[in-house]
C-alpha positions in Angstrom: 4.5 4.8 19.2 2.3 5.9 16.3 -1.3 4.6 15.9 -3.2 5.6 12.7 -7.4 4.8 14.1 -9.7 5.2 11.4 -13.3 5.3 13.3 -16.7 5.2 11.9 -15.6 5.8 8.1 -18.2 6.9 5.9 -17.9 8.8 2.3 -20.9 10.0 0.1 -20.5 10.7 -3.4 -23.0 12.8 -5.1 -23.3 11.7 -8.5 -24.1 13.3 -11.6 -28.0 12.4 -11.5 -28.3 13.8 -8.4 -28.3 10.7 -6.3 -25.7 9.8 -3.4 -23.6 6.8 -3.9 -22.3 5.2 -0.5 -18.7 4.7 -1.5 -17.6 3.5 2.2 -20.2 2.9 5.2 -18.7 2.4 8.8 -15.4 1.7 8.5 -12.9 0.7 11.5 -9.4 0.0 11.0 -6.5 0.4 14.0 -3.3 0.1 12.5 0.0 -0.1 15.1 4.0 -0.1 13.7 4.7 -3.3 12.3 0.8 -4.0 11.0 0.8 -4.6 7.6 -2.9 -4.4 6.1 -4.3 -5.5 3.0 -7.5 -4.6 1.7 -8.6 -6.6 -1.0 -12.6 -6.8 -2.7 -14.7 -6.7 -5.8 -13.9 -3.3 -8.3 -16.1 -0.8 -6.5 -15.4 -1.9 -2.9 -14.2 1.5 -1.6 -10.5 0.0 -1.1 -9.2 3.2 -3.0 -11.6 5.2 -1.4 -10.6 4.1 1.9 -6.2 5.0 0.8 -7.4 8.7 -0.6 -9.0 9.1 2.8 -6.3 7.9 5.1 -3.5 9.9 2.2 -5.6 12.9 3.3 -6.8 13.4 -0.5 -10.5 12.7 0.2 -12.1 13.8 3.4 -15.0 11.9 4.5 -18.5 12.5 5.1 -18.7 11.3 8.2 -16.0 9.7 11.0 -12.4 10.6 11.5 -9.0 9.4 10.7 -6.2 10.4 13.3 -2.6 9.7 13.4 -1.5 9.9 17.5 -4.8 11.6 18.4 -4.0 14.1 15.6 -6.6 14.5 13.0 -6.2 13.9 9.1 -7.3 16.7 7.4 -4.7 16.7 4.3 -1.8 14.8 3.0 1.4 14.9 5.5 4.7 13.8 5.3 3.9 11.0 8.4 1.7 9.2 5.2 4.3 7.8 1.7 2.1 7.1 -1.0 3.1 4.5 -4.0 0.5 4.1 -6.9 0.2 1.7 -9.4 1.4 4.5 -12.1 4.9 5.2 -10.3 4.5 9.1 -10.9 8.3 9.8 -11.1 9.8 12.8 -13.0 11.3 11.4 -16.7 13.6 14.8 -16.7 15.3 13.9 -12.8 17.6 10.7 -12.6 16.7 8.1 -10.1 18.5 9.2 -7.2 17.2 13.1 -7.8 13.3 11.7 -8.0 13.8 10.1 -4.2 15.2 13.2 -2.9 13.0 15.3 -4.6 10.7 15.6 -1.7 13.5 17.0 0.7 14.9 19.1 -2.2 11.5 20.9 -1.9 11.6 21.0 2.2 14.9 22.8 1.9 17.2 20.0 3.4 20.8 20.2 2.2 22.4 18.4 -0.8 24.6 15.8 1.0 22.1 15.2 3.6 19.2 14.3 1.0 21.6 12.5 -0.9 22.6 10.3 1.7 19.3 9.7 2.5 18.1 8.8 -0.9 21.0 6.7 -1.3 20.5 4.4 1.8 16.8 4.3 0.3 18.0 2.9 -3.0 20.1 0.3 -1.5 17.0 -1.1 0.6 15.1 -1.4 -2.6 18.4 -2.9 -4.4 18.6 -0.1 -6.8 22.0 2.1 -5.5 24.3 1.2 -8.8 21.3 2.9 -11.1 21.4 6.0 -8.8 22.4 8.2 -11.6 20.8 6.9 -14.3 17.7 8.8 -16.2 14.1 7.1 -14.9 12.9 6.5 -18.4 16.4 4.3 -19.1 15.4 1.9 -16.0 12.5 -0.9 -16.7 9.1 -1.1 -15.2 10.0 -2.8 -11.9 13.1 -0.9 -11.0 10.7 2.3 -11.3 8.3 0.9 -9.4 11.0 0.6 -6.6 11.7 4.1 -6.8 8.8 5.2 -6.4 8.8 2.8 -3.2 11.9 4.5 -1.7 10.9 8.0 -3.0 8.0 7.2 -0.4 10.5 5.9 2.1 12.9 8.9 1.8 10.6 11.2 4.2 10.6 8.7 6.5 6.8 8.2 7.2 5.1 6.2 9.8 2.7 4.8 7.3 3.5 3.3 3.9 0.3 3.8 1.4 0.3 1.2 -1.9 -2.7 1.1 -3.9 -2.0 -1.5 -6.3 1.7 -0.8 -6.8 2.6 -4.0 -8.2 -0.1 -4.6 -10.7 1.5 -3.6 -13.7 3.9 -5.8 -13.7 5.2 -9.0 -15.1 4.5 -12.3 -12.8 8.3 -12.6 -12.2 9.2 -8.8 -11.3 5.7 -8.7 -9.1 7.1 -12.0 -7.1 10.5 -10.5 -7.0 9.1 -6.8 -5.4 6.7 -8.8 -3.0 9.2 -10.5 -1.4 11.2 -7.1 -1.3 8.6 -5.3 0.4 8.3 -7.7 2.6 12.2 -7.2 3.9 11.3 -3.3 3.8 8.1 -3.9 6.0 10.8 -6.3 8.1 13.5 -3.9 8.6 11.5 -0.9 9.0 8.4 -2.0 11.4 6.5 0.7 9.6 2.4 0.4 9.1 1.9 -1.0 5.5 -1.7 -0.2 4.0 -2.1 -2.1 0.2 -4.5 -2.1 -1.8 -4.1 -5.4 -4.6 -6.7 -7.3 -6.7 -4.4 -10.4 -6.2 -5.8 -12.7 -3.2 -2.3 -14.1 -3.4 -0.3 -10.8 -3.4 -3.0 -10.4 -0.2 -2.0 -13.4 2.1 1.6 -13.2 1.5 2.3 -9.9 2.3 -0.6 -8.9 4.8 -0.4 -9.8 8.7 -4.0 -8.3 8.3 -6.3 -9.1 5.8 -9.4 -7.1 5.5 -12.2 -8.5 3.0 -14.4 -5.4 1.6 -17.9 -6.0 -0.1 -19.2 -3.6 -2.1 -22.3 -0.8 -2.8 -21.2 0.3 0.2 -17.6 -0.8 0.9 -17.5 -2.4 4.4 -15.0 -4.7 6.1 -16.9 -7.9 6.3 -14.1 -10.3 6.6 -10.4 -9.9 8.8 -7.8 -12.4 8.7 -4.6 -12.6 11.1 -1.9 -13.5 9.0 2.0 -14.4 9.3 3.1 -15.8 6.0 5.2 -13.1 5.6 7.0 -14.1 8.5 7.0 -17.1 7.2 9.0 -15.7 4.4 11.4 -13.7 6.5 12.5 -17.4 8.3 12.8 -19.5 5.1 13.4 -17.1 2.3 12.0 -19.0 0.1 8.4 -17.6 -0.9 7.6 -20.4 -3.5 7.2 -23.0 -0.5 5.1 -20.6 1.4 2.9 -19.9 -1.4 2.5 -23.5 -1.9 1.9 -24.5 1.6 -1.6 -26.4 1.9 -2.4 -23.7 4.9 -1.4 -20.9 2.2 -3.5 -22.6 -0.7 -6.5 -23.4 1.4 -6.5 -19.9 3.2 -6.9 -18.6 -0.6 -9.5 -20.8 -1.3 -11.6 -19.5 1.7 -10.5 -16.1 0.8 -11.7 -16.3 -3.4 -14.8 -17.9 -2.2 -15.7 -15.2 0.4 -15.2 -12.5 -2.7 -17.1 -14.7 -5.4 -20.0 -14.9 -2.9 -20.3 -11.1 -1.8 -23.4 -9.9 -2.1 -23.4 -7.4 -4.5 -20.2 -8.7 -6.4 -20.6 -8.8 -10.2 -19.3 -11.8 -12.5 -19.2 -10.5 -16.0 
């Protein structure tokens, strides 16, 4: 069973005046198959600070980040990363972007395809396989870039703020879509949103950062995504009164941070 342990997570950056900024101070984090964690804060928290570290794009200044004992020191195909820009290739059609990353490990034409395929159809895009990226909306490329990360089959799924671009409906549409790919796939989920409601529908742990330095002050154990997976119907879980007034705790707790600034 894979465990990704971040222990003791510090990061130092040195800034241009010549003074060290404390991006991330003392961060723990255990994260099992079938955890889904959301870290949510203030701008200037360290929440992207913290994905770039556990991608293997940052290193740290000081604690470790291990995957099974083994230590992070780059990116790896056990890690899929999803930003909020989707990062997919305009020339390749959609199907040829989700396999691109086994294209460029050598693995054979019909097995990649069938791969990528089976990826599309968990993120509802299979009948667009063949159609250019820049001829599919905003949402549907969002998606691939969701099962281009899925395609490599990685024990952890990495989202920094995937969703944020996107209309109110298509955002409530892919949230309850990720939450049927977190379902089927008991894979560890780490997502980064700005949304406290995005947070405590998908998370089964929410972590509450503050910032200047980004710490975990706050952790919540959540199941209103399994909520979800029972009733299908995410407008009554998001309008639960445990839903609405576990927000309310959550947007005071940010408002009140020290060091959180209201413009």
């Amino acid at each position: 069973m894979s465990i990704l342990e971040v222990k003791n997570l510090s990061v130092n950056y040195a800034g241009s005046n010549g003074k060290n900024t404390l991006a991330l101070s003392n961060v723990d984090l255990i994260m099992q198959p079938g955890d889904f964690v959301v870290a949510l804060g203030a701008s200037g928290c360290g929440k992207t600070t913290l994905l770039s570290c556990i991608a293997g794009f940052m290193q740290p200044s000081e604690g470790s980040i291990s995957i099974d004992g083994k230590l992070v020191h780059g990116p790896g195909a056990e890690r899929g990363v999803v930003f909020q820009k989707h990062a997919l290739m305009p020339w390749l059609s959609v199907v040829e972007n989700v396999e691109f990353s086994l294209r460029m490990r050598g693995m054979g034409k019909a097995e990649r395809r069938a791969i990528a395929m089976d990826k599309l159809k968990l993120v509802e895009l299979e009948k667009y396989a063949d159609s250019p990226i820049y001829q599919i909306s905003g949402g549907m490329q969002q998606r691939a870039g969701v099962a281009r990360a899925l395609a490599s089959d990685p024990a952890v799924m990495l989202m920094d703020e995937p969703l944020g671009a996107l209309d109110a409906l298509t955002r409530a549409h892919i949230q309850d879509l990720i939450v049927d790919l977190w379902w089927q796939t008991q894979k560890m989920f780490f997502f980064i949103t700005h949304s406290v409601e995005e947070a405590l529908f998908l998370a089964t742990e929410l972590i509450v950062m503050t910032p200047s330095p980004g710490r975990i002050a706050h952790r919540f154990k959540l199941d209103f995504s399994k909520q979800f997976v029972e009733c299908r119907d995410s407008r009554a879980v998001k309008s639960s009164a445990a839903f609405i007034e576990m927000r309310e705790t959550v947007l005071s707790l940010i408002h009140d941070a020290p060091g959180t600034h209201h413009g």
